[in-house]
N, C-alpha and C positions, 0 to 999 in steps of 0.2 A: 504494500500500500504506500508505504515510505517513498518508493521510488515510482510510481504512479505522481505523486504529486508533485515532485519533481519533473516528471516529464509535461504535468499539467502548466505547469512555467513555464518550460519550455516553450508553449506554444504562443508565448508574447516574444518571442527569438526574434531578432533584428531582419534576419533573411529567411526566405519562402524555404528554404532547403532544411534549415536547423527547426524550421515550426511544422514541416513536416516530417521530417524525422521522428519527432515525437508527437505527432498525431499518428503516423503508424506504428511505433512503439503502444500508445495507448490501444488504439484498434485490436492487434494481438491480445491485450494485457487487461485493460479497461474492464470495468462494472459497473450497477448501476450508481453505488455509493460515491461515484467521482461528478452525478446530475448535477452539482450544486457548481458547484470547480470551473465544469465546463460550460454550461451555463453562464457564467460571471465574462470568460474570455467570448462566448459568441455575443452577448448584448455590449458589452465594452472591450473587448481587445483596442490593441492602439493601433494596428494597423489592418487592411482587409486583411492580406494578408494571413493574420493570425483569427480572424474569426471564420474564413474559410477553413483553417485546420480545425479550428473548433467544430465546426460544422461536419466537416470529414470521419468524424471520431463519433459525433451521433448515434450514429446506427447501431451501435452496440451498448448504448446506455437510453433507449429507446424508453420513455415513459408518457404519459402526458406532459407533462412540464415541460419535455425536449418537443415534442411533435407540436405544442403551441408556439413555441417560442422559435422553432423550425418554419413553419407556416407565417410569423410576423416577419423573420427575415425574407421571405420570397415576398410576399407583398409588398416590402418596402422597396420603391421606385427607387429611392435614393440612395437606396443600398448599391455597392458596388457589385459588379454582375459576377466575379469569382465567387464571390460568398453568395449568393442567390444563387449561384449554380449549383454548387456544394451543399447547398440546406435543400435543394431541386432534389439529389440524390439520395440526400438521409432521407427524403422522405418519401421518396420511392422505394426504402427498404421498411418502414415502418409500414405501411400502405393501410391508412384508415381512408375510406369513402370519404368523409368532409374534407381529406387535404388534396381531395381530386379539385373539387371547388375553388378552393384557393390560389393557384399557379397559373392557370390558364389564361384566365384573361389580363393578368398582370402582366405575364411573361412575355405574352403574344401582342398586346398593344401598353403597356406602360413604358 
């Protein structure tokens, strides 16, 4: 667990290669007890960058609270479109009928 949140730092890493590194790191290793962790970097990471890794890492820590807060990153127009892309795929692995709703017309005309 120790080194789980560790690698959850990691995914504020200055470059796309060190914040993905440990978003696959997590991916392998990851639980749901890390929702809260990873959560914190996909609404505030500092860079897309790092809340696309965040978002990356998802799918394996799949709960409500991911799959809402998955669903507000694709809606949000202003979001940058790596991390919409990414929160696109977590939520294609969690696959609830409401988050059909959500991506479609955002994706396709926002």
């Amino acid at each position: 667990m120790k080194r789980c949140n560790g690698a959850v730092s990691a995914l504020n890493a200055r470059t796309q290669v060190a914040a993905f590194e440990a978003a696959k790191f997590l991916y392998e290793k990851a639980g749901p007890e890390l929702e809260r962790e990873l959560l914190l970097v996909l609404e505030n990471g500092r860079r897309p960058l790092n809340r696309a890794a965040a978002a990356y890492v998802m799918p394996v820590v799949t709960t409500a609270g991911t799959v809402s807060a998955l669903e507000r990153e694709v809606s949000e127009t202003n979001e940058n479109p790596k991390v919409r892309g990414e929160a696109s795929e977590a939520l294609a692995h969690a696959h609830r009928r409401k988050s059909h709703e959500v991506p479609a017309p955002r994706l396709l005309y926002g």
